[in-house]
N, CA, C and O of each residue as an XYZ file, in Angstrom:
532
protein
N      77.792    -64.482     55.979
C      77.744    -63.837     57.286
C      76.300    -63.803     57.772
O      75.411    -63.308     57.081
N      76.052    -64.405     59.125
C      74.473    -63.915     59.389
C      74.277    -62.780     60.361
O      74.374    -62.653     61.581
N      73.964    -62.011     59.351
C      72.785    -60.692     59.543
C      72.336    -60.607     61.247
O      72.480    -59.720     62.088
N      71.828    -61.759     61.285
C      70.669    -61.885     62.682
C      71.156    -61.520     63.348
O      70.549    -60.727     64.067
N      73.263    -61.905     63.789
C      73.547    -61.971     65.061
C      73.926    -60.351     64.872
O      74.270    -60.040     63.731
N      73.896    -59.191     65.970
C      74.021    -57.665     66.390
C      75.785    -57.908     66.436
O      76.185    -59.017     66.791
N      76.711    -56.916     66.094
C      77.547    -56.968     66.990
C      77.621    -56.918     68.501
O      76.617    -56.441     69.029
N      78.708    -57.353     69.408
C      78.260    -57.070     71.086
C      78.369    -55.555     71.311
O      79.087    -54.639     70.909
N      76.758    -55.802     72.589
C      76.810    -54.418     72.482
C      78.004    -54.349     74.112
O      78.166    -55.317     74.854
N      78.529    -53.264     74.266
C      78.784    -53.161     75.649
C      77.936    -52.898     76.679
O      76.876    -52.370     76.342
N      78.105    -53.126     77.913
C      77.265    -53.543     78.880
C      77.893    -52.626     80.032
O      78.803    -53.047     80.746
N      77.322    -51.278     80.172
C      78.225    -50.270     81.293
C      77.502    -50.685     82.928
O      76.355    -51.081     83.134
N      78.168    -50.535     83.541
C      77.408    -50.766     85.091
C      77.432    -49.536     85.815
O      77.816    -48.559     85.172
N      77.158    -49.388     86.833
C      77.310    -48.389     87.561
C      78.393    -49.129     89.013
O      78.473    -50.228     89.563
N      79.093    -47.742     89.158
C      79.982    -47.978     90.120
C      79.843    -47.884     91.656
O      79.496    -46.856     92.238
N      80.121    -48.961     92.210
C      79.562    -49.036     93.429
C      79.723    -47.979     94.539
O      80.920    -47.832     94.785
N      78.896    -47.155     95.331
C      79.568    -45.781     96.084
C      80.031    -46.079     97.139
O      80.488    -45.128     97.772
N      80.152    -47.770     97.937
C      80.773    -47.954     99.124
C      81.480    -49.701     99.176
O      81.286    -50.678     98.454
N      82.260    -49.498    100.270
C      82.705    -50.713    100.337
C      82.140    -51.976    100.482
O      81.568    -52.304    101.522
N      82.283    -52.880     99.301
C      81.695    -54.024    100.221
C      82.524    -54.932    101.307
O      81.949    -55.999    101.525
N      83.601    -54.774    101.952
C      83.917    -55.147    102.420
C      83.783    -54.380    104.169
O      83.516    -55.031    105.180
N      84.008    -53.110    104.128
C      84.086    -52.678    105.475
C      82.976    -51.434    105.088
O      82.915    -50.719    106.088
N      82.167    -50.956    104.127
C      80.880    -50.061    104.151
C      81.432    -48.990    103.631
O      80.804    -48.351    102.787
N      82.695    -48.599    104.034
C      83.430    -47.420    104.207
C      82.889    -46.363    102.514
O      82.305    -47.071    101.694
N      83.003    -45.477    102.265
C      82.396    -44.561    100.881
C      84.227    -44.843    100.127
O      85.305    -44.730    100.710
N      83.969    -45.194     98.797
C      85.196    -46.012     97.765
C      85.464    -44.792     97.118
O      84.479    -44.211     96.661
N      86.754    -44.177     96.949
C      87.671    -43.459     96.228
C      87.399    -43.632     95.089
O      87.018    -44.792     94.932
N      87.395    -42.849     93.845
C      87.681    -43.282     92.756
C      89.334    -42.899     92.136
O      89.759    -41.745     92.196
N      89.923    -43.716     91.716
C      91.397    -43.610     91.789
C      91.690    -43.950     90.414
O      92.869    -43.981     90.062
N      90.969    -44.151     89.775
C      91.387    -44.231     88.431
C      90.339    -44.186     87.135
O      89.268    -44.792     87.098
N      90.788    -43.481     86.259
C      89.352    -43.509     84.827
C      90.401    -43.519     84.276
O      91.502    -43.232     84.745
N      89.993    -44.021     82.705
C      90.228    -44.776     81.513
C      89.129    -44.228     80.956
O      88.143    -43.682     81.451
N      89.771    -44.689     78.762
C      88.627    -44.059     78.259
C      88.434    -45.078     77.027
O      89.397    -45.282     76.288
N      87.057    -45.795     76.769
C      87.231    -47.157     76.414
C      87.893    -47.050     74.980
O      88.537    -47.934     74.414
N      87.628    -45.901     74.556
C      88.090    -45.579     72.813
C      89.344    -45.728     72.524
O      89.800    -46.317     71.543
N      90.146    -44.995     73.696
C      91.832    -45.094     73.116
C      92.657    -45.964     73.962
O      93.651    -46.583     73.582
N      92.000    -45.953     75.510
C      92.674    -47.201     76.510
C      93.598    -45.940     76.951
O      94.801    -46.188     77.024
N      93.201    -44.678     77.239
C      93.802    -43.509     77.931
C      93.813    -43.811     79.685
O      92.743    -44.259     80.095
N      94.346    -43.714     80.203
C      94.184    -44.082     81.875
C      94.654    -42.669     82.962
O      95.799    -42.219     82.922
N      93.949    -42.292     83.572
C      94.149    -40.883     84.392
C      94.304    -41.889     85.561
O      93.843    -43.026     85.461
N      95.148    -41.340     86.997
C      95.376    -42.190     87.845
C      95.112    -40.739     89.288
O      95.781    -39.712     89.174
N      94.323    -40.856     90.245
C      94.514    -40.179     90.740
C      93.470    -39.989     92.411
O      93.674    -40.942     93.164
N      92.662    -39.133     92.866
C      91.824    -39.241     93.634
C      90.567    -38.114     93.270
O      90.749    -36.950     93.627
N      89.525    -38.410     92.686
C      88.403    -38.082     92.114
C      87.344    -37.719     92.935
O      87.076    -38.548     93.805
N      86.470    -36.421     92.893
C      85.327    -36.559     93.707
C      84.560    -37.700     92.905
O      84.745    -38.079     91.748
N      83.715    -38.104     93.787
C      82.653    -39.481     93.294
C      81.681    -38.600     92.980
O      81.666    -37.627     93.734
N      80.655    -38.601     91.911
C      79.302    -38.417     91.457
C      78.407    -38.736     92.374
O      78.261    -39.924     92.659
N      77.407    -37.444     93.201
C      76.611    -38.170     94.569
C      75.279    -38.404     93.799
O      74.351    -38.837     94.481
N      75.052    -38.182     92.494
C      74.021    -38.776     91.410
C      74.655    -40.538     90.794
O      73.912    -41.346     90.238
N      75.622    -40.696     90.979
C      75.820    -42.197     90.470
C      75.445    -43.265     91.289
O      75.578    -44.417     90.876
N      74.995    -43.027     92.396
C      74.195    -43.823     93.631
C      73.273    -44.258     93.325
O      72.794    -45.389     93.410
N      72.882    -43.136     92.841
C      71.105    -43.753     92.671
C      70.987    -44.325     92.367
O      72.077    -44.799     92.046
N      69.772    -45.287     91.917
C      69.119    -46.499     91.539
C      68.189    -46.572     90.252
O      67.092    -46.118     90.576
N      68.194    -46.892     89.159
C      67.082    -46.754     88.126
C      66.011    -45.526     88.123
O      65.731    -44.425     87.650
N      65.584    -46.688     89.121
C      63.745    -46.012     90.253
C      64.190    -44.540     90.423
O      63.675    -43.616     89.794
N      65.288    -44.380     91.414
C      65.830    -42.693     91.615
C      65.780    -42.262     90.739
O      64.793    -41.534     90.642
N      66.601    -42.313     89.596
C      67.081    -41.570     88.361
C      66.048    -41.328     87.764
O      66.179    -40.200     87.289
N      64.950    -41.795     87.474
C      63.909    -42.131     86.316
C      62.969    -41.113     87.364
O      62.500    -40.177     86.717
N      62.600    -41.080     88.768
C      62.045    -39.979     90.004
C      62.845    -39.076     89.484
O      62.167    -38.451     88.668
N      64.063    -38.612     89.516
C      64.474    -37.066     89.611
C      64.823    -36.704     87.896
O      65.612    -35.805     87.603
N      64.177    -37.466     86.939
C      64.398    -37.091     85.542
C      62.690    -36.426     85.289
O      62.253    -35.583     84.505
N      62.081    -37.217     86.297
C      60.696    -36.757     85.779
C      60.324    -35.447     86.681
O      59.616    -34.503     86.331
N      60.911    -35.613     87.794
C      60.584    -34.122     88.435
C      61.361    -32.845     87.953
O      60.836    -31.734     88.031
N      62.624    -33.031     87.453
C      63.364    -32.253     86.579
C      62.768    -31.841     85.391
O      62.956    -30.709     84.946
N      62.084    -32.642     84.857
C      61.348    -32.309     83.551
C      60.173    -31.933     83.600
O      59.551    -31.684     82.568
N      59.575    -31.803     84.959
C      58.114    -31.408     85.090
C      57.997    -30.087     85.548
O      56.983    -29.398     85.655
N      59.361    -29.780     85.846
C      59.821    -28.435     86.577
C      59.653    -28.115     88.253
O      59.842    -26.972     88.671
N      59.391    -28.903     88.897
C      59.335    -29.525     90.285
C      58.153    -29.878     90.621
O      57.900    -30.246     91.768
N      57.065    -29.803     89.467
C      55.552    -29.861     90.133
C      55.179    -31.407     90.461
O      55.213    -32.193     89.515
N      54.938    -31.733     91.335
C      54.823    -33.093     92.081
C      53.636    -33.846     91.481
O      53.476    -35.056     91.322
N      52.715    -32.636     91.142
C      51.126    -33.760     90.623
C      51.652    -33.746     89.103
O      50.721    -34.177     88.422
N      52.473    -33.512     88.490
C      52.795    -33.732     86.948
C      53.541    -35.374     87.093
O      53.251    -36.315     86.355
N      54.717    -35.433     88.412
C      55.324    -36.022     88.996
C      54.446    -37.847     88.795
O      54.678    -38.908     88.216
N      53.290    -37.190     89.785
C      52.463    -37.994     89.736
C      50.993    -38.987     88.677
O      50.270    -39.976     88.799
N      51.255    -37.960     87.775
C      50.708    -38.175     86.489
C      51.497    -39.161     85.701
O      51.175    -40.258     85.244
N      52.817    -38.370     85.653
C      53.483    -39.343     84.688
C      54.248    -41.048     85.239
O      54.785    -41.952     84.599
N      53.974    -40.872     86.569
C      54.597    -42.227     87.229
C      53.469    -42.899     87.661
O      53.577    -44.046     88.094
N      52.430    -42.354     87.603
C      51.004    -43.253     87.387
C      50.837    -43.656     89.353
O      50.389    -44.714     89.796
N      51.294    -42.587     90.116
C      51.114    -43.035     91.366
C      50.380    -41.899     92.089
O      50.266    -40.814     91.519
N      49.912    -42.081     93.229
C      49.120    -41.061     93.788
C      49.897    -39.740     94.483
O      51.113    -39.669     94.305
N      49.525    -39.158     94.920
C      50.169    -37.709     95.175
C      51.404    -38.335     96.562
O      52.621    -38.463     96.696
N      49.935    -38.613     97.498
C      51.479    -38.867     98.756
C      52.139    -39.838     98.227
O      53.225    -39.430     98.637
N      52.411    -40.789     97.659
C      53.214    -41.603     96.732
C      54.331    -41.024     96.153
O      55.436    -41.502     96.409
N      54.227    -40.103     95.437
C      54.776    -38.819     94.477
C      55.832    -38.549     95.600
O      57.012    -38.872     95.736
N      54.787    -37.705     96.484
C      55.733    -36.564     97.569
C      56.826    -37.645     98.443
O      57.935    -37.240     98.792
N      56.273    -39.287     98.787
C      57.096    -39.819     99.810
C      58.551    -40.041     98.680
O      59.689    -39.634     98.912
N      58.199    -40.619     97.736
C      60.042    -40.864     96.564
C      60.233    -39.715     96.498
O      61.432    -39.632     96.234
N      59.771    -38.593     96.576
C      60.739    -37.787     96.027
C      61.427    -37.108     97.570
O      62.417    -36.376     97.585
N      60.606    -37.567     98.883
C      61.495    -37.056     99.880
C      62.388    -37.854    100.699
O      62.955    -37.501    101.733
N      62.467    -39.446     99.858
C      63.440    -40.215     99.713
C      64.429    -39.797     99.406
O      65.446    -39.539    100.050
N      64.001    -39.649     97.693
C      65.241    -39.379     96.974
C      66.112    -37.845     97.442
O      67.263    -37.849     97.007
N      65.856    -36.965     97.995
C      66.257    -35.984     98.814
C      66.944    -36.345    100.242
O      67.948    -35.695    100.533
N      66.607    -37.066    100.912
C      67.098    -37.952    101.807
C      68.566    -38.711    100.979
O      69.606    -38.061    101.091
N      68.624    -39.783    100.335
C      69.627    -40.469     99.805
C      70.216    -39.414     98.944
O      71.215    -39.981     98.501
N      70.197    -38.331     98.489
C      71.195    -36.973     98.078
C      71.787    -36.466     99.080
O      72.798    -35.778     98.940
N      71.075    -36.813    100.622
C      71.978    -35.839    101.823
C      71.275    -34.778    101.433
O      72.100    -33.926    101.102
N      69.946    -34.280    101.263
C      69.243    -32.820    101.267
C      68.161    -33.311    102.097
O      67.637    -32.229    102.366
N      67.509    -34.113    102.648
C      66.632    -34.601    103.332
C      66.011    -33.708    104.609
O      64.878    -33.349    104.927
N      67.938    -33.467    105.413
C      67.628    -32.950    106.271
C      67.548    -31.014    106.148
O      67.238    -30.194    107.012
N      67.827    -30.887    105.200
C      67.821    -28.695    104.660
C      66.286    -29.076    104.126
O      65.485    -28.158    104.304
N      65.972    -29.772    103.763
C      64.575    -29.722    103.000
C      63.664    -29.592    103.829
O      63.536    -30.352    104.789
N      62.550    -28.163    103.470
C      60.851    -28.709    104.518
C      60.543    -29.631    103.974
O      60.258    -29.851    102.797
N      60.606    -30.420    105.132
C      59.617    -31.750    105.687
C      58.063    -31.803    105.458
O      57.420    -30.939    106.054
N      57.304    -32.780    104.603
C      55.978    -32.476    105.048
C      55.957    -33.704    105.959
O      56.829    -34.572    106.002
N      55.117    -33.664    106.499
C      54.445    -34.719    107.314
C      54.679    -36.036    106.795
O      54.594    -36.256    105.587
N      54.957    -36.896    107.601
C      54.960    -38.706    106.896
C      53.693    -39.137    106.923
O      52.925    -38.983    107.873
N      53.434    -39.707    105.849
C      51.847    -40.588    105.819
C      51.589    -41.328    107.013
O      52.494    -41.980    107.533
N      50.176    -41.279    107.606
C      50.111    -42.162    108.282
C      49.912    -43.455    107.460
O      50.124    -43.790    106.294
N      49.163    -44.325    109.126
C      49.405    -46.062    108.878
C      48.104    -46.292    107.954
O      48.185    -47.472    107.614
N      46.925    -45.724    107.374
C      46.099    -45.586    107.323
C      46.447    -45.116    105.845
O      46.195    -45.990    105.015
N      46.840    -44.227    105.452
C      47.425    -43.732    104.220
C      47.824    -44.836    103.572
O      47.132    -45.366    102.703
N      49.331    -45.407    104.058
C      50.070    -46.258    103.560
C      49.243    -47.699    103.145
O      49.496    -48.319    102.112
N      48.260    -48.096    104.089
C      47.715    -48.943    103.611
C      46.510    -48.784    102.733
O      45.879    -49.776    102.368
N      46.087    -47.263    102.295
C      45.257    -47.067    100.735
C      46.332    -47.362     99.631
O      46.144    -48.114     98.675
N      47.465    -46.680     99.887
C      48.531    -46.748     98.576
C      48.914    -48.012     98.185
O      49.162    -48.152     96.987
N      49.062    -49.327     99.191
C      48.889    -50.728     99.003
C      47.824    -51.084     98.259
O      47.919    -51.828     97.283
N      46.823    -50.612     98.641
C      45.641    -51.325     98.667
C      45.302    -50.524     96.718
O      44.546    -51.145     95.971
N      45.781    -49.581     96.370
C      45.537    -48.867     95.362
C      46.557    -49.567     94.243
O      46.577    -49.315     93.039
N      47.376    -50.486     94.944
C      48.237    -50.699     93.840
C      50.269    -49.807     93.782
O      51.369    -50.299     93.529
N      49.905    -48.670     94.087
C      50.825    -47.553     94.371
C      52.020    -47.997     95.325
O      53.146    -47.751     94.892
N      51.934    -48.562     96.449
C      52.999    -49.333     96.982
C      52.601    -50.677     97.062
O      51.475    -51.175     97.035
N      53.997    -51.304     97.192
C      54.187    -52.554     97.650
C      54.174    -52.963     98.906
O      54.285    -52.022     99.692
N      54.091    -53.889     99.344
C      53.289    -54.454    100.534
C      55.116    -54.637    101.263
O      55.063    -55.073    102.413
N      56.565    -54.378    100.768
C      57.555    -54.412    101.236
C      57.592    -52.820    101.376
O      58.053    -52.276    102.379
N      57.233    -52.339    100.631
C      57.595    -50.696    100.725
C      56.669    -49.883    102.018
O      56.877    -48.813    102.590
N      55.718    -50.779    102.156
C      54.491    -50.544    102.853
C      54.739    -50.943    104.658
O      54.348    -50.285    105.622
N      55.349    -51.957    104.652
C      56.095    -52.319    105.793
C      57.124    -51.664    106.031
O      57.105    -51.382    107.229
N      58.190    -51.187    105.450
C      58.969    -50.194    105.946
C      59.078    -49.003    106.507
O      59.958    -48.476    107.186
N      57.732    -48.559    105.999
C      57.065    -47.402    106.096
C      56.875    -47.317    107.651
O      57.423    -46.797    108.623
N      55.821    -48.097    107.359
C      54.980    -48.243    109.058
C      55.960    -48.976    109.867
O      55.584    -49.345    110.979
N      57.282    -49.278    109.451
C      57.940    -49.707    110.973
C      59.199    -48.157    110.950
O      60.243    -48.174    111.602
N      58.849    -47.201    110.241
C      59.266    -45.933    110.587
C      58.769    -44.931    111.324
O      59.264    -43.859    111.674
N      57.087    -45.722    111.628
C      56.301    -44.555    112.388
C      56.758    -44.771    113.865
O      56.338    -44.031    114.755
């Protein structure tokens, strides 16, 4: 037998939160359970945390664990403060809290292009920005 090869591992995905066909937000209508092949059939609230994206999850694990402080935020994601504050008032935005949340101010055009220029954004993230002002 060779050793080398791992058994397969499984490979979980995340479930998509809208249609790709008409956009519309997708039901969940059925779970299963991979151990016994158990199947529940029914209409489920959806998880408004299963949306997120890596980037999100890995943002609201570190602000969760920092206890909300934004420059810890920013320490540990190695980005600058307004950097920090703009994902995390993203990620409040794509939760649907965006709009109950105080607002600080949006970076200006001037900002956005130190955080480029620092490395901190991307020159796509950087354009989106400034075609929001």
């Amino acid at each position: 037998m060779d050793r080398s090869r791992r058994p397969q591992e499984r490979i979980e995905h995340r479930a998509p939160s809208d249609c790709p066909v008409c956009g519309a937000e997708l039901a969940i209508i059925r779970l299963g359970c991979a151990s016994c092949g158990t199947e529940l059939a029914g209409v489920f609230q959806p998880c408004e945390f299963c949306a997120l994206n890596d980037k999100e999850t890995e943002m609201l694990r570190v602000f969760l664990s920092s206890r909300g402080n934004l420059r810890e935020v920013e320490k540990h994601l190695g980005v600058s403060y307004p950097t920090a504050r703009l994902r995390f008032a993203e990620l409040l935005e794509k939760l649907g809290l965006g709009e109950t949340a105080e607002r600080e101010p949006a970076l200006s055009r001037d900002q956005i292009l130190s955080e480029v220029a620092s490395g901190a954004l991307s020159p796509t993230e950087a354009q989106e920005l400034i075609s929001q002002l």
